[in-house]
N, C-alpha and C positions, 0 to 999 in steps of 0.2 A: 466575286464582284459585289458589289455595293446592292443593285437590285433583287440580289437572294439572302432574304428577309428570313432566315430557318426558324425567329420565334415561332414567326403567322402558322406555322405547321400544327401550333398546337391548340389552334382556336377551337372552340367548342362546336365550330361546324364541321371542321373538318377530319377526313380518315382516310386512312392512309389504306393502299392497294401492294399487295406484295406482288412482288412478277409471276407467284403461282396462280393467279388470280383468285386469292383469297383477299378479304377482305380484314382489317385489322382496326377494329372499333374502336372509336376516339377515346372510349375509356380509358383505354391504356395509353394516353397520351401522358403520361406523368414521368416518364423519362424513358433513356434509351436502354437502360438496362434489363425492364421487362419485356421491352421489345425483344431485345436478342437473347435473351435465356428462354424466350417463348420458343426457339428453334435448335437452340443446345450447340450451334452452330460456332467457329472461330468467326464468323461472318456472317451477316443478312443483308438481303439487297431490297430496300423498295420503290417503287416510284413515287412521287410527291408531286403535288401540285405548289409551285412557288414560283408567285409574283405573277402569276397568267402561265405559268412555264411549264412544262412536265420535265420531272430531270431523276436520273435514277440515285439512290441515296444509298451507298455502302458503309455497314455501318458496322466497325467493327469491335469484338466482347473486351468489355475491360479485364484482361489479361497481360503483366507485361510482354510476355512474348509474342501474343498478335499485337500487340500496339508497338513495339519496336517493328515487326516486317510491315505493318501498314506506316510506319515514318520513311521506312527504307523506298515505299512504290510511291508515299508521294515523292521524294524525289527525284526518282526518275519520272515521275509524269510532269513534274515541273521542269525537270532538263528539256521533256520534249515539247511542252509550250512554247518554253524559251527557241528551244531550235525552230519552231514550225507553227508561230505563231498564227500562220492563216489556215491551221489545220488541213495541210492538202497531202498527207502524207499517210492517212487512216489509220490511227491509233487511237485510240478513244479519248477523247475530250474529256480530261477534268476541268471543270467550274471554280472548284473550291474546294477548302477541306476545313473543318474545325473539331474545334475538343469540346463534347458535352458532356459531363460531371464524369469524367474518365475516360468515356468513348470517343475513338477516333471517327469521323465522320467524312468520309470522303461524295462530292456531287459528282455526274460525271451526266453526260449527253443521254438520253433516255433510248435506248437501241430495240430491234428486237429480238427474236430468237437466235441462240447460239447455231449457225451450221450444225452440229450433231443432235441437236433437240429438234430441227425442223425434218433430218433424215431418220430420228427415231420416233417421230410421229406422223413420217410420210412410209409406214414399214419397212424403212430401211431402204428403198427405194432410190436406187442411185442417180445422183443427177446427169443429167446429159452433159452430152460432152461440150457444147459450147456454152455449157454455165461455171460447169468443170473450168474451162479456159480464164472466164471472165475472172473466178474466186480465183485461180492459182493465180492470175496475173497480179491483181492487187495484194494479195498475202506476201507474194515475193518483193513488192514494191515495199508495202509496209515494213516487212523486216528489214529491206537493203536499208532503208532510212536507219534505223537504229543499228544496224551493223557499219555505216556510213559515222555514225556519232558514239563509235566505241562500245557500242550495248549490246549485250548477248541474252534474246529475249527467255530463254531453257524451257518455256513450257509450253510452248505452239503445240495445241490440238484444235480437236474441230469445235471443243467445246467451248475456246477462248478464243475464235474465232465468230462475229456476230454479225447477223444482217442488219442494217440500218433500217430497214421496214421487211419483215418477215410476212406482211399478206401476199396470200396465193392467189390462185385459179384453181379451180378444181375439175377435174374429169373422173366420168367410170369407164374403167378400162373391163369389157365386157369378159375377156377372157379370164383374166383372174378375179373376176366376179366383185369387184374392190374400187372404191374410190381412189384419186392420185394427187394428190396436191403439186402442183409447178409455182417455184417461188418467183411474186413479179418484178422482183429488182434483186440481183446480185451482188449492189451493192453492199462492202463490208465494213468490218470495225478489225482490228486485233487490238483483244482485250489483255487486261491481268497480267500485271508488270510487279508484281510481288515478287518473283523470284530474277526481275532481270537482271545481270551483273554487269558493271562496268569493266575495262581490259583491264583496268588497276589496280580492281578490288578482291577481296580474298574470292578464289573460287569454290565451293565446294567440291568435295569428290563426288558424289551422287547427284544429278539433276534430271530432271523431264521425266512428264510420266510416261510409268513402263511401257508403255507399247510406242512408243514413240523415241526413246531414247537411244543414242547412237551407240554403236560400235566400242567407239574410244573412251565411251563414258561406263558404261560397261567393265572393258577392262584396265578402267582406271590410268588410261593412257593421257589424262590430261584435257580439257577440253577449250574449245573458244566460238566464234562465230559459226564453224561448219557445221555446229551440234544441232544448229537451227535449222540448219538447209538438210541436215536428214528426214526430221521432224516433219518438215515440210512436205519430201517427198512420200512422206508415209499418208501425209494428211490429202496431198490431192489424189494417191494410190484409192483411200477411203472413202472418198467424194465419188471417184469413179466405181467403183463396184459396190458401194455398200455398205463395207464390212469391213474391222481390222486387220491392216497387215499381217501383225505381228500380235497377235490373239495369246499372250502368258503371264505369267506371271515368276519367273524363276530363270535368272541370269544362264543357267547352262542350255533350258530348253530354248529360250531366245534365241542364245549362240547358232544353236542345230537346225532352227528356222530359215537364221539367216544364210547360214551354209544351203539350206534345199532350197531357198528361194533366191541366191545371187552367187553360190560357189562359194570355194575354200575361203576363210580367212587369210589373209597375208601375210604368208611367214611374219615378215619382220613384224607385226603386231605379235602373235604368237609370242615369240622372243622378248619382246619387250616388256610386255602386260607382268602386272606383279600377281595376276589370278593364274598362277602355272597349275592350280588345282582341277581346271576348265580341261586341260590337254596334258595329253600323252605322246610323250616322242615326235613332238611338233604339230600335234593333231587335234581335234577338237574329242574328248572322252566322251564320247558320246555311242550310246547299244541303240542301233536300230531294233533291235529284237523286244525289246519292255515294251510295256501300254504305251510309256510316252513317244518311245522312239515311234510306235506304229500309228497313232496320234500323230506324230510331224511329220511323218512321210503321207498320212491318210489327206491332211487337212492344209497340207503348204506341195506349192508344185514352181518351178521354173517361172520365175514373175510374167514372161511373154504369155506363158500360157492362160492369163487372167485376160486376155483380151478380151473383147465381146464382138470385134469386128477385124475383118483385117485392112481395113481403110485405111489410108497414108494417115490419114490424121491422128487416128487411134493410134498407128507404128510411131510416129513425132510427141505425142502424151507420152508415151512407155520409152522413150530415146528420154526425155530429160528426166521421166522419173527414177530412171537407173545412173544419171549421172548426177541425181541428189542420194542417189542411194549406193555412192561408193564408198566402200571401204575407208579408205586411207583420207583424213582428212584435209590432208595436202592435195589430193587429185579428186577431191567432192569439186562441182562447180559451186562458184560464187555467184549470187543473186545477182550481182551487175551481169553476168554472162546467160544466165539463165532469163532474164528477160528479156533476150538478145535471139532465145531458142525459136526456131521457124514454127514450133509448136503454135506461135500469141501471132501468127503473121498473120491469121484471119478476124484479128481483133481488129474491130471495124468496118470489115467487110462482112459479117454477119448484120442480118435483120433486129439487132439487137440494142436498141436506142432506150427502152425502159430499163437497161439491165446495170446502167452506169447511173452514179448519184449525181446529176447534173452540173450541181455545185463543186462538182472535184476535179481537175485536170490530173488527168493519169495518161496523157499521153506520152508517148515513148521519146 
């Protein structure tokens, strides 16, 4: 837009604030490429102050291969302007994007903390379950929307998942001797549309990161919208307890996870998958008796058994997170049906009027 002025950024008063709350002295105001080699980074994020505004500034290394995927996400950030011009659908708002002496510059709505940065400086501290509810509800709405307009976001985690105001309340919980921060607004963002893909466009074989990545993508069974709705249920799994579902790094051990925490693989996957290196005689190759085997048997159990209560509502969390965490892509629920789940039927009927961003209609 016309009122963001990006010269003014480089007036002699002003200095830019990175998101780590460091500070980035005007001196190096003389272009964007000491800014970003000062981080070594494919990318740096700052906030700025322009035109009265605070807006956060992604600024990416003149590199042709990050300047082609940063052309690839403004596109899709521009498909979803176009589609959802009054912004009610929670994906993050770009502003604007331009090229400064090579670098791609993209503006975007100034947010706060990432979900996984607020739980790894709240000790891991898992959210209540009727915040749990609130974020699952708009995460799924945000994706339906782009799986609504053909787009498969592949990297849904809690870290590209963002609060729109990240301040807390704080309490000391006497028992564990410790401070607890409780976040005052649940309202969110899904960020980071660099890897998303159109149903049209080439897919790759590999997407999402590890611990979030499905099944089918794994073993190379082809992927599309459902990849999302795995992700998802891994992410509100992680919201609720704390801690990674699927805690590896090594496609076989993953496999043997998933088997201790949701049962066999499905034959017909089995069969199909071009990874037959994975299984034996239909079976996952997998020695309970090694470190690693005793390792996933130690550290993964029956997903039910992760409850922390046995409250209906707790049992209605754990009923949709198993039915984003099925197997067979064809038989995963779809986001239109999952916000559908009796899990969200307390949405509203909770005390929870600070926890929505007032300006967004997200009702059902």
């Amino acid at each position: 837009p016309s009122q963001f002025q990006y010269r003014k950024i480089w007036g002699p008063s002003v200095s830019l604030t990175w998101l780590g709350h460091r500070s980035l002295s005007p001196c190096y105001a003389k272009g964007w490429q000491l800014m970003a080699s000062c981080l070594g980074l494919p990318q740096s994020t700052a906030k700025v102050l322009v035109g009265g505004a605070r807006v956060a500034l992604k600024i990416i290394k003149n590199v042709e291969k990050y300047k082609e995927a940063a052309r690839l996400e403004i596109n899709v950030l521009e498909k979803i302007n176009e589609k959802d011009p009054e912004n009610t659908n929670l994906c993050v708002r770009m502003f604007d994007w331009f090229d400064y002496h090579g670098h791609m510059c993209i503006s975007f709505e100034l947010l706060g903390l990432s979900t996984f940065d607020f739980l790894k400086d709240n000790n891991y501290l898992p959210y209540p379950i009727h915040q749990v509810r609130h974020m699952a509800f708009q995460v799924c709405q945000a994706v339906k929307f782009l799986h609504d307009n053909k787009l498969t976001h592949t990297d849904l985690k809690p870290e590209n998942i963002l609060f729109v105001n990240s301040d807390y309340e704080l309490s000391y919980n006497l028992e564990k001797k410790r401070d607890e921060r409780s976040v005052k607004s649940t309202a969110i963002r899904v960020v980071d549309f660099g890897s998303a893909t159109f149903d049209h466009e080439h897919h790759s074989t590999i997407v999402s990161t590890r611990h979030y990545r499905a099944p089918e993508v794994i073993l190379e069974l082809g992927w599309s919208q459902p990849c999302d709705v795995w992700s998802i249920g891994c992410i509100i799994f992680e919201y609720y307890v704390g801690f990674t579902l699927f805690q590896t790094h090594d496609n076989r051990e993953h496999l043997a996870m998933m088997e201790r925490i949701l049962g066999p693989i499905p034959s017909r996957m089995v069969r199909k998958t071009r990874k037959q290196k994975y299984f034996y005689h239909g079976r996952l190759d997998w020695d309970e008796n090694t470190s690693a085997g005793r390792y996933v048997r130690e550290n993964c159990k029956p997903l039910r058994r992760y409850l922390t209560s046995e409250a209906e509502d707790h049992h209605r969390l754990f009923d949709l997170i198993e039915s984003m965490l099925e197997y067979e892509p064809s038989k995963r629920v779809t986001l239109a049906e999952a916000l559908k789940h009796p899990f969200f039927d307390m949405l509203g009927m909770e005390p929870s009027t600070k926890m929505w961003d007032s300006s967004r209609d997200i009702s059902r």
